[in-house]
Structures are given as C-alpha cells and as structure tokens.
C-alpha beads as a LAMMPS data file, in Angstrom:
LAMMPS data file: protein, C-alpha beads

95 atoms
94 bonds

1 atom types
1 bond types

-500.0 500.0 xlo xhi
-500.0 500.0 ylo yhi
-500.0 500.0 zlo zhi

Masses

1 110.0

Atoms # bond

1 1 1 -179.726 369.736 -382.937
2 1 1 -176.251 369.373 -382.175
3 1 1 -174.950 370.347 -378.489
4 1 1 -171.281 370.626 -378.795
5 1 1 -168.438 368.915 -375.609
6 1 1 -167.591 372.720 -375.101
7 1 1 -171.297 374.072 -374.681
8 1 1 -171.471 371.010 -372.419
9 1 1 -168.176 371.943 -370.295
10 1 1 -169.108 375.820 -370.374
11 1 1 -172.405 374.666 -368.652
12 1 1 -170.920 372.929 -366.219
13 1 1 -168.059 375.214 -365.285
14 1 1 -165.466 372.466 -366.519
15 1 1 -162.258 373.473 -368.198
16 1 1 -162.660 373.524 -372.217
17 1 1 -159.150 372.658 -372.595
18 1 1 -159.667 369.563 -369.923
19 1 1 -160.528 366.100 -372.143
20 1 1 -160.283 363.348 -368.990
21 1 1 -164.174 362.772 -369.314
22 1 1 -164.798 363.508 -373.335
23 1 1 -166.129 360.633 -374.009
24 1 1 -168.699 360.490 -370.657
25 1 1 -170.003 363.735 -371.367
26 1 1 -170.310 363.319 -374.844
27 1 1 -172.881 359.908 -373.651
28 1 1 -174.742 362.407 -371.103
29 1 1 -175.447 364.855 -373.990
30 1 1 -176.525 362.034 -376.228
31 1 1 -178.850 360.206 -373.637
32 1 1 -180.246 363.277 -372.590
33 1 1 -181.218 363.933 -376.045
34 1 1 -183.222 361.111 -376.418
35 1 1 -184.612 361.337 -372.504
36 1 1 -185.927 364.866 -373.888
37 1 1 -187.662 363.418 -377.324
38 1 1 -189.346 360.934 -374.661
39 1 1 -190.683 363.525 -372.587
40 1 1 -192.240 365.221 -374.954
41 1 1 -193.123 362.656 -377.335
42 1 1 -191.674 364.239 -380.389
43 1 1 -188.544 364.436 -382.279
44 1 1 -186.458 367.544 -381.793
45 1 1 -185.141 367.880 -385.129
46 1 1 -188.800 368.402 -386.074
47 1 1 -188.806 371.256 -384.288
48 1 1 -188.197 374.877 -385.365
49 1 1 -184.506 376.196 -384.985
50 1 1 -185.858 379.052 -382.344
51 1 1 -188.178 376.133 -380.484
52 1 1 -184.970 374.011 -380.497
53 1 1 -183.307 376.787 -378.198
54 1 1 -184.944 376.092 -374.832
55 1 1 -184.977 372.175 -375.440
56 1 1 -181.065 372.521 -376.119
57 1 1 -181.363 374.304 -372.829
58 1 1 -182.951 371.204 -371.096
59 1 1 -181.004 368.837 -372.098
60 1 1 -178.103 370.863 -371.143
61 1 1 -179.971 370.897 -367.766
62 1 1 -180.451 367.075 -367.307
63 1 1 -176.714 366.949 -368.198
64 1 1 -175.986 368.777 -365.601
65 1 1 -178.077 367.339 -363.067
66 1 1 -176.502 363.583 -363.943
67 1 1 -172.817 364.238 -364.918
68 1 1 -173.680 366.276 -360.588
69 1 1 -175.386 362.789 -359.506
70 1 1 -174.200 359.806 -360.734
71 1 1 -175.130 357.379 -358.843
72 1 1 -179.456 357.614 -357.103
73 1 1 -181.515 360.538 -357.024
74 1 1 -183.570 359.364 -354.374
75 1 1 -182.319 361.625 -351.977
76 1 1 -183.919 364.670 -354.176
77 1 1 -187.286 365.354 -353.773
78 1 1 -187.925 365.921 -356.891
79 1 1 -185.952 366.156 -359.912
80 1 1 -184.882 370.205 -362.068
81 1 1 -188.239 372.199 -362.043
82 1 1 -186.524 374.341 -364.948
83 1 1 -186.082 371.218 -366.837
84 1 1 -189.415 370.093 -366.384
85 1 1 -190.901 373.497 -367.301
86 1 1 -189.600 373.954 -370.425
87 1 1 -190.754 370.257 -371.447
88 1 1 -194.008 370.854 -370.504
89 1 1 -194.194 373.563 -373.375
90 1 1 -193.364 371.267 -376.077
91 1 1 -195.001 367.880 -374.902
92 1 1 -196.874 366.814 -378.076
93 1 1 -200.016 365.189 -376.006
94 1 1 -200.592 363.256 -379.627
95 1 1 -197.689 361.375 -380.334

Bonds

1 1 1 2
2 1 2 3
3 1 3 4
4 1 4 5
5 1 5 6
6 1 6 7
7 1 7 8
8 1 8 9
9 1 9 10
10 1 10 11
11 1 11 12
12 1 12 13
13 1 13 14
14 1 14 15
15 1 15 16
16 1 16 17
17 1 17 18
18 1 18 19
19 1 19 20
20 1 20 21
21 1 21 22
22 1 22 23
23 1 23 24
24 1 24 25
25 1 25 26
26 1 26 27
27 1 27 28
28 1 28 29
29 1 29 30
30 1 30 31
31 1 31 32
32 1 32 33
33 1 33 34
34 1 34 35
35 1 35 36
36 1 36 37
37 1 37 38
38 1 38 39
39 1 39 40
40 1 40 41
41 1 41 42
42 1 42 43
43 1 43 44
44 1 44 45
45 1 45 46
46 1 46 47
47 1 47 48
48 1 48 49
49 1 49 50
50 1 50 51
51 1 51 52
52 1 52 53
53 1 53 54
54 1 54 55
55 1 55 56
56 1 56 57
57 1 57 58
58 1 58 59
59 1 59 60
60 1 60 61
61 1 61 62
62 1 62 63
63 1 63 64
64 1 64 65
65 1 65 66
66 1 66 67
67 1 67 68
68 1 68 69
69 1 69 70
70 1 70 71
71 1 71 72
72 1 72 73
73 1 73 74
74 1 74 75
75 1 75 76
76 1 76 77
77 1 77 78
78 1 78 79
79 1 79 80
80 1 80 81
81 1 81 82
82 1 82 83
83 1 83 84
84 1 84 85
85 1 85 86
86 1 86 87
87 1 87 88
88 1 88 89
89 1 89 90
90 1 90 91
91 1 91 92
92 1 92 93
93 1 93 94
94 1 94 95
C-alpha cells in the first residue's frame, strides 16, 4: 500500500506545491505504516485492495494526529477514536 506526500498534504490541508517538510512527512507516513501492522498484528500488503482502503485511512489519521502533536500526548485523554475503530476491524487476534 503506497500513501503518496500529496494524499498526505491533501489530508492535512497543507499546500501540494509546498516541499519545506517532504522529507518529515514522508517518515510520519512510513512509521505510521508500521504502527498500523502492529496494531493489528498483520501485514497490510496481505490484505485485500478494498480492506486496504480504511487502513490507508488510519494511517492517514495517525499522521495527522502526530505531524498536529509533536512533541507528548499526555494532555489528550485518549488518543483518535476513528483511528482506533477502524483497527479494531482488522486486528488479527492470531498473529
């Protein structure tokens, strides 16, 4: 599953034409990526091409909610419910 800098910026209400944090985002999508195969305890390329289509949507989800906080989340109660949602769907309780 590739999620692509411009998906990424379009998300977050960035400019596409705007490169000054390319490279950052770019290591958000591809941390979150991997977060997301944690969660659920399976890979996401393993996944159908329509089930791959609300996990994109999570990880473009927890990109948003760290490129928005940085630094501690501890003043959140609790982190995206949407995020967690969806992932709850595809945990794979035998891996």
């Amino acid at each position: 599953m590739e999620i692509t800098l411009d998906e990424i910026k379009q998300h977050l209400n960035l400019e596409k034409d705007w490169h000054g944090e390319d490279s950052y985002l770019q290591s958000l999508i591809d941390a979150a990526k991997v977060v997301v195969e944690r969660h659920i305890c399976d890979n996401i390329d393993g996944i159908t091409s329509e089930g791959q289509k609300p996990l994109a949507h999570a990880i473009k989800l927890l990109v948003g909610t760290l490129y928005m906080n940085r630094e501690s989340l501890s003043n959140l109660n609790k982190g995206n419910h949407s995020y967690e949602y969806i992932l709850s769907l595809y945990k794979n309780y035998n891996g």
